[in-house]
mmCIF file of the N, C-alpha and C atoms, coordinates in Angstrom:
data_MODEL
# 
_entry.id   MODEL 
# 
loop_
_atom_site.group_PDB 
_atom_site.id 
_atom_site.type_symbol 
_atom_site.label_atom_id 
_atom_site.label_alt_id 
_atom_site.label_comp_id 
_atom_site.label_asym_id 
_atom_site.label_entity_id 
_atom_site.label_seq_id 
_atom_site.pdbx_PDB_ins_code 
_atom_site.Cartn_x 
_atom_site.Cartn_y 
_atom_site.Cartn_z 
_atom_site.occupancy 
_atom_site.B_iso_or_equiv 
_atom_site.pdbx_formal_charge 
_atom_site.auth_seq_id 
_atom_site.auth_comp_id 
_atom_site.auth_asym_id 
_atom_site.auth_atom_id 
_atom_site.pdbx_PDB_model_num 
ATOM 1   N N  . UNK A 1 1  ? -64.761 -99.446  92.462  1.00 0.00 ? 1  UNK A N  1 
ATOM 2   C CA . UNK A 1 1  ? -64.490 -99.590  93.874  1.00 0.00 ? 1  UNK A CA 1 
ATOM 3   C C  . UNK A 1 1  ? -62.980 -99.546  94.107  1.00 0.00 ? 1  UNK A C  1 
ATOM 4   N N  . UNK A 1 2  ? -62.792 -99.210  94.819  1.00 0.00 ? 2  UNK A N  1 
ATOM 5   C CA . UNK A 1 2  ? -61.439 -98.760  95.430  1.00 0.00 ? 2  UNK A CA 1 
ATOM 6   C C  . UNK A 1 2  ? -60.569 -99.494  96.338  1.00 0.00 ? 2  UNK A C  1 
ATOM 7   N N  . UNK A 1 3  ? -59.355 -100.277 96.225  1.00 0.00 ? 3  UNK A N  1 
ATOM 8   C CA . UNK A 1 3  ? -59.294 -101.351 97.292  1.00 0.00 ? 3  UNK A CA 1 
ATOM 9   C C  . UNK A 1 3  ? -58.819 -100.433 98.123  1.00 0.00 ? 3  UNK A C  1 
ATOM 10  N N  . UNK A 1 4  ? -58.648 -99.546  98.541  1.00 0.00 ? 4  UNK A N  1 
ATOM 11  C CA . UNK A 1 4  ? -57.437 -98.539  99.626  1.00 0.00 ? 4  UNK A CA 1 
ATOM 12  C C  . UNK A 1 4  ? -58.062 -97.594  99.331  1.00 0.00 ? 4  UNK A C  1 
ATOM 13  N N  . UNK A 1 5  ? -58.960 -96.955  100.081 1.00 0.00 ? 5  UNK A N  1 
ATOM 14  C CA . UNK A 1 5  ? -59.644 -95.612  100.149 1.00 0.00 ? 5  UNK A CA 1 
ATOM 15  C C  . UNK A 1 5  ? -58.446 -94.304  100.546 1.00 0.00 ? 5  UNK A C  1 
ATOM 16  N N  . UNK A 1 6  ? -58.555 -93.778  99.847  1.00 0.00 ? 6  UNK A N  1 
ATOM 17  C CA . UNK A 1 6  ? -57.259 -92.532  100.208 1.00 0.00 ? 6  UNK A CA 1 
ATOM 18  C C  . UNK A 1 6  ? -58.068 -91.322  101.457 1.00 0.00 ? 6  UNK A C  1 
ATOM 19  N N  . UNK A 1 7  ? -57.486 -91.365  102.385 1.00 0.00 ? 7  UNK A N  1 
ATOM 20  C CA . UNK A 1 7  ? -57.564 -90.020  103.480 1.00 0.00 ? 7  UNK A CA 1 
ATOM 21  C C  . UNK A 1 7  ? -56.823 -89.068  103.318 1.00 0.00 ? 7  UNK A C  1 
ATOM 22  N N  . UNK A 1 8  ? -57.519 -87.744  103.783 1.00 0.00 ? 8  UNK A N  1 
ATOM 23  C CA . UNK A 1 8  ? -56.624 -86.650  103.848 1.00 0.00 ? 8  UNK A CA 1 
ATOM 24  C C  . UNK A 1 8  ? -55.435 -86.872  105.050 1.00 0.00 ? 8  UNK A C  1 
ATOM 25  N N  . UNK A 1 9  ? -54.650 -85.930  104.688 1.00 0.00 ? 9  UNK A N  1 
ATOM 26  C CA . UNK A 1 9  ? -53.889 -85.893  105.978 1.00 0.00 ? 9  UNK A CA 1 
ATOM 27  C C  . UNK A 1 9  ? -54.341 -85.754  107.650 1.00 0.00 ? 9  UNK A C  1 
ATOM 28  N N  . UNK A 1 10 ? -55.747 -84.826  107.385 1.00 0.00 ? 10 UNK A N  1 
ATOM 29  C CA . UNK A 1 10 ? -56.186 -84.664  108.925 1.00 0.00 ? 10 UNK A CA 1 
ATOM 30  C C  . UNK A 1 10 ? -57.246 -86.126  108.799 1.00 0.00 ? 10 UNK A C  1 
ATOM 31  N N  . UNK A 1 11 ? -57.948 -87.037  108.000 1.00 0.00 ? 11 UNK A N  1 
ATOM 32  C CA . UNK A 1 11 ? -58.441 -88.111  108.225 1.00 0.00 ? 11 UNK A CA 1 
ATOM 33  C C  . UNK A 1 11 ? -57.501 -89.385  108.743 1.00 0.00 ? 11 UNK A C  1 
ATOM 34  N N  . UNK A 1 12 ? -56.462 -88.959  107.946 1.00 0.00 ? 12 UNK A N  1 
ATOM 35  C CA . UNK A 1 12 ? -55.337 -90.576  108.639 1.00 0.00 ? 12 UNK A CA 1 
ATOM 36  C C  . UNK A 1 12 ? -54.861 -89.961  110.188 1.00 0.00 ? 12 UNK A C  1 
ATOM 37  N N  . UNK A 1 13 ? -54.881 -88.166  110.709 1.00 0.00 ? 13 UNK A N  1 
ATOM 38  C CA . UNK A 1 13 ? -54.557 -88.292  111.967 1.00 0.00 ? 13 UNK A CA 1 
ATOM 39  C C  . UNK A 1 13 ? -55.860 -88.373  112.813 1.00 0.00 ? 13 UNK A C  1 
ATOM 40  N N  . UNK A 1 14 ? -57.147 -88.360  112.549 1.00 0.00 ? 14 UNK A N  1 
ATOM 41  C CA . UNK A 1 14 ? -58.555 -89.058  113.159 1.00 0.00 ? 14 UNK A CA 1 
ATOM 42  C C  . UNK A 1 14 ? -58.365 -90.191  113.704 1.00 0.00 ? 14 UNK A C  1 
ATOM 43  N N  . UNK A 1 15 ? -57.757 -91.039  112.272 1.00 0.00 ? 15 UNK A N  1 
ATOM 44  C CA . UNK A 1 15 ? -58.009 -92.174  112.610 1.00 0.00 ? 15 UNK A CA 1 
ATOM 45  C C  . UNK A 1 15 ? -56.753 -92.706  113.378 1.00 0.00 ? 15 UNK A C  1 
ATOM 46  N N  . UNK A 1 16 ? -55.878 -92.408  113.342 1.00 0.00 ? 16 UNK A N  1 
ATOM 47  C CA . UNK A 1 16 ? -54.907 -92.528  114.240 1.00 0.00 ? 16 UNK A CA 1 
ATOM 48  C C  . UNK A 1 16 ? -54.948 -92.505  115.615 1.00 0.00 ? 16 UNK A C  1 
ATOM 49  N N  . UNK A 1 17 ? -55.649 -91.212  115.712 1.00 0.00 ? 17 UNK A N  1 
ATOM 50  C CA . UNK A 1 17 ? -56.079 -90.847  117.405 1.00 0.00 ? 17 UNK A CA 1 
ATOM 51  C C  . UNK A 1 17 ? -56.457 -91.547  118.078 1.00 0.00 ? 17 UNK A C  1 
ATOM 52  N N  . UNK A 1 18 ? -58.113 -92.256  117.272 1.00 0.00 ? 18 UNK A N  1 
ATOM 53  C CA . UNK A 1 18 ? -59.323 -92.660  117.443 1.00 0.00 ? 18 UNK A CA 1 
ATOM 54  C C  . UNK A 1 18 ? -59.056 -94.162  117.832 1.00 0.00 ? 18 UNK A C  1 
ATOM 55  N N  . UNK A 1 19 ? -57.673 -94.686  117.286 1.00 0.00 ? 19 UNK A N  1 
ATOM 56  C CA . UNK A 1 19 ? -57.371 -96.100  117.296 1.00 0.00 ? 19 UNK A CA 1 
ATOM 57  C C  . UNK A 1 19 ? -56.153 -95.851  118.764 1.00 0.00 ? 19 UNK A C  1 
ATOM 58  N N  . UNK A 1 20 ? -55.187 -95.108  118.309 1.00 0.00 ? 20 UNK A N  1 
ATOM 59  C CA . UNK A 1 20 ? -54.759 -94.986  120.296 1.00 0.00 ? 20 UNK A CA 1 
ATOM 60  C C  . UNK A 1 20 ? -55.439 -94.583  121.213 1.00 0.00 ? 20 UNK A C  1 
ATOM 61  N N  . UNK A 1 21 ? -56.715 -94.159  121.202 1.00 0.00 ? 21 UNK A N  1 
ATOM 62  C CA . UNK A 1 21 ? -57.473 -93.934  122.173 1.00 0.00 ? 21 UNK A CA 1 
ATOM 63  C C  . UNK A 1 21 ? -58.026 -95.154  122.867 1.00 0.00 ? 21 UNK A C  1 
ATOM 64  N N  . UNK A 1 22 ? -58.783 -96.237  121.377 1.00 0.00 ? 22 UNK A N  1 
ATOM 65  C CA . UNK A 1 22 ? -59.173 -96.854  121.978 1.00 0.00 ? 22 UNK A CA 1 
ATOM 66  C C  . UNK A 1 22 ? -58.443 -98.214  122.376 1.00 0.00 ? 22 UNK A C  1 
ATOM 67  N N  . UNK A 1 23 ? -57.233 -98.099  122.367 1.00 0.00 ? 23 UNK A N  1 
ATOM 68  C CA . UNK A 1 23 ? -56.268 -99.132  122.649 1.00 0.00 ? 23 UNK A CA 1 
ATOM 69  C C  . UNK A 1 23 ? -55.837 -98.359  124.307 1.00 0.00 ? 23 UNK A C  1 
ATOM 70  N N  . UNK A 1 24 ? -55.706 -97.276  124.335 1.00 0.00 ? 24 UNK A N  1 
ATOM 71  C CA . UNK A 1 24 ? -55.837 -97.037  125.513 1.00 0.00 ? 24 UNK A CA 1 
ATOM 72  C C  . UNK A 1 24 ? -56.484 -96.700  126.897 1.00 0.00 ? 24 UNK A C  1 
ATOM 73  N N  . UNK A 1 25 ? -57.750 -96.373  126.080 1.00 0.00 ? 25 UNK A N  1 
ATOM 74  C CA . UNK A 1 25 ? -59.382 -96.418  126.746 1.00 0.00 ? 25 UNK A CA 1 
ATOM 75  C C  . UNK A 1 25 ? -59.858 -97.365  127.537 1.00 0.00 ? 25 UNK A C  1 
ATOM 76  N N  . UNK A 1 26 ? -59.531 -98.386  128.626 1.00 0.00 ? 26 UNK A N  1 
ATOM 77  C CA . UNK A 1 26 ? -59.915 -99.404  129.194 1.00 0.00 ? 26 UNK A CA 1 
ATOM 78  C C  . UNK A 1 26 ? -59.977 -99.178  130.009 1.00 0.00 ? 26 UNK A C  1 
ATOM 79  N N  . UNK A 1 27 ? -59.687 -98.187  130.617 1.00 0.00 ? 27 UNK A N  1 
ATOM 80  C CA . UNK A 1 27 ? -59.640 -97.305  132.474 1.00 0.00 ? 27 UNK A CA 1 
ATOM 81  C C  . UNK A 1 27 ? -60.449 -96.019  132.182 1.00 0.00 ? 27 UNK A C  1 
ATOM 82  N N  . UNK A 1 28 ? -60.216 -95.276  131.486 1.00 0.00 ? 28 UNK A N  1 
ATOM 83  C CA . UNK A 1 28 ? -60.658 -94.201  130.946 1.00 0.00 ? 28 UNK A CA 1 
ATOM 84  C C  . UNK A 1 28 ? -61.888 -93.627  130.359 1.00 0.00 ? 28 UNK A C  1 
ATOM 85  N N  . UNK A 1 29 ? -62.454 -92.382  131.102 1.00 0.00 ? 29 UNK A N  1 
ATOM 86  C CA . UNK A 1 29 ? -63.425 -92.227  130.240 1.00 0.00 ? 29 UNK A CA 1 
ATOM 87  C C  . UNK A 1 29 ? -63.486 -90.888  128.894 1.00 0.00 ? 29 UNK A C  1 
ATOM 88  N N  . UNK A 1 30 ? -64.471 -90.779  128.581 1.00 0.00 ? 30 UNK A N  1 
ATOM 89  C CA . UNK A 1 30 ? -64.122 -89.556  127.626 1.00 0.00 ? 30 UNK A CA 1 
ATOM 90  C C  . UNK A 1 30 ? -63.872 -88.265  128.320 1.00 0.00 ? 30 UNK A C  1 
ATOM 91  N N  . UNK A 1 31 ? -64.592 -88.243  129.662 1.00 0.00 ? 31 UNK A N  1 
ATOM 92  C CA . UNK A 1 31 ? -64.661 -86.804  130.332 1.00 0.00 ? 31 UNK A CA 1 
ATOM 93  C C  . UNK A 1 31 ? -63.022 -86.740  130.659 1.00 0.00 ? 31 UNK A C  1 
ATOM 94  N N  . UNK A 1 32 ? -62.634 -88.319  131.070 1.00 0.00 ? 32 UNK A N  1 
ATOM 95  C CA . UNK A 1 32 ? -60.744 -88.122  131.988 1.00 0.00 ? 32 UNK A CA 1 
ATOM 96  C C  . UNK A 1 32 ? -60.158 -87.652  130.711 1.00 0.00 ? 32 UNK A C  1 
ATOM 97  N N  . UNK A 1 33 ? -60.292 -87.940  129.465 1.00 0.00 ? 33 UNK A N  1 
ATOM 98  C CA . UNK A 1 33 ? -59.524 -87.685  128.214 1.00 0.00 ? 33 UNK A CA 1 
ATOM 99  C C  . UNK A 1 33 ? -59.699 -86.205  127.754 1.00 0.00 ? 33 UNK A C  1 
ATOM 100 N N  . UNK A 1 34 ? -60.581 -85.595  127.977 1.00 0.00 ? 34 UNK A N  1 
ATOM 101 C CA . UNK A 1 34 ? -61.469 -84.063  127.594 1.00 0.00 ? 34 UNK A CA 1 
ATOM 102 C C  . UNK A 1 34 ? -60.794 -83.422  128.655 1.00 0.00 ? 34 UNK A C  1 
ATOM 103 N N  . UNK A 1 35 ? -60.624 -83.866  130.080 1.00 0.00 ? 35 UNK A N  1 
ATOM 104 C CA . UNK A 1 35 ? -59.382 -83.113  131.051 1.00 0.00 ? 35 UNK A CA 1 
ATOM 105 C C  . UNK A 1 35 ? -58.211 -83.133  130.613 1.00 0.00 ? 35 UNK A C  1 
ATOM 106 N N  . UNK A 1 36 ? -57.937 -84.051  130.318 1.00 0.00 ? 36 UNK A N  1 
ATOM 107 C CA . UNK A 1 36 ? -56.286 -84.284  130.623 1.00 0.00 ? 36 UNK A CA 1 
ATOM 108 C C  . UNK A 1 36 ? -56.087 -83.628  129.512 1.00 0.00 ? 36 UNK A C  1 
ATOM 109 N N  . UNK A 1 37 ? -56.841 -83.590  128.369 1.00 0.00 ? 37 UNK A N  1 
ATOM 110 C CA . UNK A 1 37 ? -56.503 -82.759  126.859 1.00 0.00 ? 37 UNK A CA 1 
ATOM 111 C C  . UNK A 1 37 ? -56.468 -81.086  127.362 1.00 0.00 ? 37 UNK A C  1 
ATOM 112 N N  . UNK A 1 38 ? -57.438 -80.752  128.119 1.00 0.00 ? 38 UNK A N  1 
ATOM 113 C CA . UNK A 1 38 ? -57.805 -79.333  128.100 1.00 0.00 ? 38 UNK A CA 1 
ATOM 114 C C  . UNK A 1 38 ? -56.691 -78.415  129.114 1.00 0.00 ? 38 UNK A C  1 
ATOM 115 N N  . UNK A 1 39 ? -56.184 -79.407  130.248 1.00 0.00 ? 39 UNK A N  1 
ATOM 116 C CA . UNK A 1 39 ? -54.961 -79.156  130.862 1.00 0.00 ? 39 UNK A CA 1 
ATOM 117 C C  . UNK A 1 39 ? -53.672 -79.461  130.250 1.00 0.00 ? 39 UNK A C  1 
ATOM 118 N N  . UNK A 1 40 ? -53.460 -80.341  129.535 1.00 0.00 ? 40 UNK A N  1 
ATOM 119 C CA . UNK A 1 40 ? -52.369 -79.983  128.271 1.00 0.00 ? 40 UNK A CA 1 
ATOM 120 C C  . UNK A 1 40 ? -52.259 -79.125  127.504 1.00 0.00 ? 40 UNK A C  1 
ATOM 121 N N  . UNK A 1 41 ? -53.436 -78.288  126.784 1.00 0.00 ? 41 UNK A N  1 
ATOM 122 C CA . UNK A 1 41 ? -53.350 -77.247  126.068 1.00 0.00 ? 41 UNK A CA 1 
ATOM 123 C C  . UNK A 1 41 ? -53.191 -76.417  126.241 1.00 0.00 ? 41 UNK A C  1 
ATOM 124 N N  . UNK A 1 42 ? -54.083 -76.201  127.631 1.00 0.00 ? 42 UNK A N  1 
ATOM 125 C CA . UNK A 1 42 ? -53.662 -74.927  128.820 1.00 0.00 ? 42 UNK A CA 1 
ATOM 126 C C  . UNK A 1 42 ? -52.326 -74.473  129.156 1.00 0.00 ? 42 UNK A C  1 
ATOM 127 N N  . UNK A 1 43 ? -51.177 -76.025  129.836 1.00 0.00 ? 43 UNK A N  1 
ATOM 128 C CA . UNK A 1 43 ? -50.071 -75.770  129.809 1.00 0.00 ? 43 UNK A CA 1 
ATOM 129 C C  . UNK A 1 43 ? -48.993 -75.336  128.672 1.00 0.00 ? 43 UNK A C  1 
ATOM 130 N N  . UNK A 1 44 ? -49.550 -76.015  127.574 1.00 0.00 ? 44 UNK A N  1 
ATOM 131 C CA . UNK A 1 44 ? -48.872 -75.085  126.369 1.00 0.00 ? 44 UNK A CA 1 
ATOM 132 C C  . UNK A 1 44 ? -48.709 -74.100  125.880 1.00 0.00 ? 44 UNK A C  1 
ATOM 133 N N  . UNK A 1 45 ? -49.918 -73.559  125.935 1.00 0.00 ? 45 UNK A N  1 
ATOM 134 C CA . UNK A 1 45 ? -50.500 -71.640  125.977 1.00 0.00 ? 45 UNK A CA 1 
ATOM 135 C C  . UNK A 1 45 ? -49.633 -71.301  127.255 1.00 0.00 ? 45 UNK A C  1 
ATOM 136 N N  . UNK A 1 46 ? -49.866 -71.442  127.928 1.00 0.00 ? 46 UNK A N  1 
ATOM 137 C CA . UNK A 1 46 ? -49.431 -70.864  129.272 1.00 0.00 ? 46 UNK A CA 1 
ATOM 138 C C  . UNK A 1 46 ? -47.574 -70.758  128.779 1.00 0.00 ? 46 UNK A C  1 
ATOM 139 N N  . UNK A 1 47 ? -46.980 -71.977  129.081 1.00 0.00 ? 47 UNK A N  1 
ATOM 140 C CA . UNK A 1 47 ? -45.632 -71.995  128.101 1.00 0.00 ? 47 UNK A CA 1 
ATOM 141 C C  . UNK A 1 47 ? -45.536 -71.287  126.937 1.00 0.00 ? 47 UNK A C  1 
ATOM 142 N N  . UNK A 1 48 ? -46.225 -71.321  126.074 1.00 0.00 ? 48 UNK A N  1 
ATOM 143 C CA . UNK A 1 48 ? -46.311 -70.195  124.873 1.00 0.00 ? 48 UNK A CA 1 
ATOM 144 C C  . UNK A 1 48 ? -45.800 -69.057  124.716 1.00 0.00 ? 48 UNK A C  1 
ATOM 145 N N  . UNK A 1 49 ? -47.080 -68.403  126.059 1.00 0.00 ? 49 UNK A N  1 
ATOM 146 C CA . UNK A 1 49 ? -47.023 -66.618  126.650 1.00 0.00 ? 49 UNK A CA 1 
ATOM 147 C C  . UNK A 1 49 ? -46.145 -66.349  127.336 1.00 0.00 ? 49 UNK A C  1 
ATOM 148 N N  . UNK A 1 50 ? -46.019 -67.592  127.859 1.00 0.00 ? 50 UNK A N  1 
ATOM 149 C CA . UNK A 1 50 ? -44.317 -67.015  128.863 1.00 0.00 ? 50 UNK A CA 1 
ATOM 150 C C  . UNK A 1 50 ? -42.915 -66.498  127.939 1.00 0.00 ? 50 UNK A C  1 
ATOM 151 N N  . UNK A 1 51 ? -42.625 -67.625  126.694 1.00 0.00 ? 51 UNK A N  1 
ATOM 152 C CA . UNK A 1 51 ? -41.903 -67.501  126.072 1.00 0.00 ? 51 UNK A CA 1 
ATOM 153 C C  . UNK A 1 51 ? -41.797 -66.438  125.289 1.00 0.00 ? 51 UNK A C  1 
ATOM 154 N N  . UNK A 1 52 ? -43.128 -65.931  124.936 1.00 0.00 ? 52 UNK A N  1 
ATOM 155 C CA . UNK A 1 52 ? -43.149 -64.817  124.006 1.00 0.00 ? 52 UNK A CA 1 
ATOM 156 C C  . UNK A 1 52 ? -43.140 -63.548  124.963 1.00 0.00 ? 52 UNK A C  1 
ATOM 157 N N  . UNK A 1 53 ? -43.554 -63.317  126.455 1.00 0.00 ? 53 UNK A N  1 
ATOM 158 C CA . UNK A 1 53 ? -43.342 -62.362  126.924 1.00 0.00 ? 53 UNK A CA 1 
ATOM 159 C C  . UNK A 1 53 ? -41.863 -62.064  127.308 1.00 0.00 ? 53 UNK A C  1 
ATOM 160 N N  . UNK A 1 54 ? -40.843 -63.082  127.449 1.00 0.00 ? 54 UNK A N  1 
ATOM 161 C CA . UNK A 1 54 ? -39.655 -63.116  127.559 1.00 0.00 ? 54 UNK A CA 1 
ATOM 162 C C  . UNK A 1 54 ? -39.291 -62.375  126.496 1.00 0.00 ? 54 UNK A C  1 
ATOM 163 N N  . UNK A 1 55 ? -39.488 -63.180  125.510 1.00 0.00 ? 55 UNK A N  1 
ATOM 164 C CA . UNK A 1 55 ? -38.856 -62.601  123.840 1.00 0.00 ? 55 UNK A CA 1 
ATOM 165 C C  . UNK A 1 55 ? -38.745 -60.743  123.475 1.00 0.00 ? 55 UNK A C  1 
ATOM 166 N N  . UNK A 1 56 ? -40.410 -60.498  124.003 1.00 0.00 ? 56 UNK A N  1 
ATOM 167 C CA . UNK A 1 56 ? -40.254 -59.178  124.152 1.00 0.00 ? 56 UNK A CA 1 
ATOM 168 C C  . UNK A 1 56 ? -39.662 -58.342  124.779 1.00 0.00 ? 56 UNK A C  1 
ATOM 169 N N  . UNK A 1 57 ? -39.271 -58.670  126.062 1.00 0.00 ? 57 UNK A N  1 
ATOM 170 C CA . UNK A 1 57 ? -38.446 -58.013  126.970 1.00 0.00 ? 57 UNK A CA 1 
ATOM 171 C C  . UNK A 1 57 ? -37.173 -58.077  126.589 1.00 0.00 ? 57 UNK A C  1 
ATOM 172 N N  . UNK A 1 58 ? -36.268 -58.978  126.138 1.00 0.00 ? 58 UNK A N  1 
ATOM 173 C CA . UNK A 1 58 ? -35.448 -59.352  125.406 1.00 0.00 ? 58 UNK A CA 1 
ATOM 174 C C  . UNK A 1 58 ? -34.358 -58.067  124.836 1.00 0.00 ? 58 UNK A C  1 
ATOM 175 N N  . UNK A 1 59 ? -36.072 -58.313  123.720 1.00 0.00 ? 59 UNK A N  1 
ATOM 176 C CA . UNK A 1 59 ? -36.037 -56.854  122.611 1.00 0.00 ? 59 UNK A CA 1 
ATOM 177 C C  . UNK A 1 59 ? -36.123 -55.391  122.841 1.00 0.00 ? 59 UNK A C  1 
ATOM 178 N N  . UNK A 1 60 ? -36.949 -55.455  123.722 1.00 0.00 ? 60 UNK A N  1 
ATOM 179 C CA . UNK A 1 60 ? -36.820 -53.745  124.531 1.00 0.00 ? 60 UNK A CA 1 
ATOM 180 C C  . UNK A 1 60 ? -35.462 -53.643  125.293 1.00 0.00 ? 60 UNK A C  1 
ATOM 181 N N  . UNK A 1 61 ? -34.840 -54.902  125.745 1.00 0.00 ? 61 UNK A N  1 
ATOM 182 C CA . UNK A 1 61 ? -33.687 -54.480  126.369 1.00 0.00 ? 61 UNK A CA 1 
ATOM 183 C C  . UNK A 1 61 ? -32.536 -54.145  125.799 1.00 0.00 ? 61 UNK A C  1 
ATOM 184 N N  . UNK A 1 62 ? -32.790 -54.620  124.811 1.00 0.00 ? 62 UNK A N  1 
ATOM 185 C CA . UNK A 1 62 ? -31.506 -54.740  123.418 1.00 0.00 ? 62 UNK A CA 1 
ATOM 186 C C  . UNK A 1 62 ? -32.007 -52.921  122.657 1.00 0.00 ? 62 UNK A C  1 
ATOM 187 N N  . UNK A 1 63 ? -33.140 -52.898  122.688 1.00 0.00 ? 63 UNK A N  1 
ATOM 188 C CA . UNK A 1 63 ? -33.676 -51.402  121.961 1.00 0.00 ? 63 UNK A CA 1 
ATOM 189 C C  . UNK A 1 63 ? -32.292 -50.498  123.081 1.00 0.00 ? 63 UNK A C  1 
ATOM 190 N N  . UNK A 1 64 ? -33.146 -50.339  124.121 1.00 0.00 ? 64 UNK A N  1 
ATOM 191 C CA . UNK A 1 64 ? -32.456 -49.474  125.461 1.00 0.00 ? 64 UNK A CA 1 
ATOM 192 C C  . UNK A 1 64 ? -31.146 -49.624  125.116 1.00 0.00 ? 64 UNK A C  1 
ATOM 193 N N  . UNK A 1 65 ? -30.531 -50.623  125.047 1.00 0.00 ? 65 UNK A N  1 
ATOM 194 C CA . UNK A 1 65 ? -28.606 -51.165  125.232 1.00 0.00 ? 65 UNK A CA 1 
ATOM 195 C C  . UNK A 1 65 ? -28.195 -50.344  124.005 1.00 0.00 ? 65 UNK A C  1 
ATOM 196 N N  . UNK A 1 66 ? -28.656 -50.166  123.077 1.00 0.00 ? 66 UNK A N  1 
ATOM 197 C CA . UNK A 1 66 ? -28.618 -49.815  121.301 1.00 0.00 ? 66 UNK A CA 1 
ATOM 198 C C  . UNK A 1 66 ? -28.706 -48.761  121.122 1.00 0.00 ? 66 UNK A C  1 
ATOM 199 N N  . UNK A 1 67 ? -29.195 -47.982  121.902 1.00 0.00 ? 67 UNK A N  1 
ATOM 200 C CA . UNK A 1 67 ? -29.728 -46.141  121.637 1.00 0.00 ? 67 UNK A CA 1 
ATOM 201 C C  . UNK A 1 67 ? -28.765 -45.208  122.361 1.00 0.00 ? 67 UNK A C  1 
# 
């Protein structure tokens, strides 16, 4: 038997989550947490594509300036 069970890296961030969730879960339900997650991710992608469509233009402009 094992006194300290060893987790992977993605099990100690489970359990991490799972324990600020429910320290912060007292108003909250799972559906408000499943929003507020799915509109955070959204805004990140969204930020993402912006950045990378910039990047490209960038580069075509620098191609054009270069030739």
């Amino acid at each position: 038997m094992r006194p300290f069970p060893k987790h992977s890296e993605l099990g100690r961030l489970a359990d991490t989550v799972a324990g600020s969730l429910d320290r912060l879960g007292s108003g909250w339900s799972q559906g408000k947490f499943l929003k507020a997650s799915l509109i955070a991710g959204g805004l990140a992608a969204l930020t993402a594509g912006s950045a990378g469509i910039s990047s490209l233009r960038r580069r075509e402009e620098r191609a054009k300036v270069g030739s």
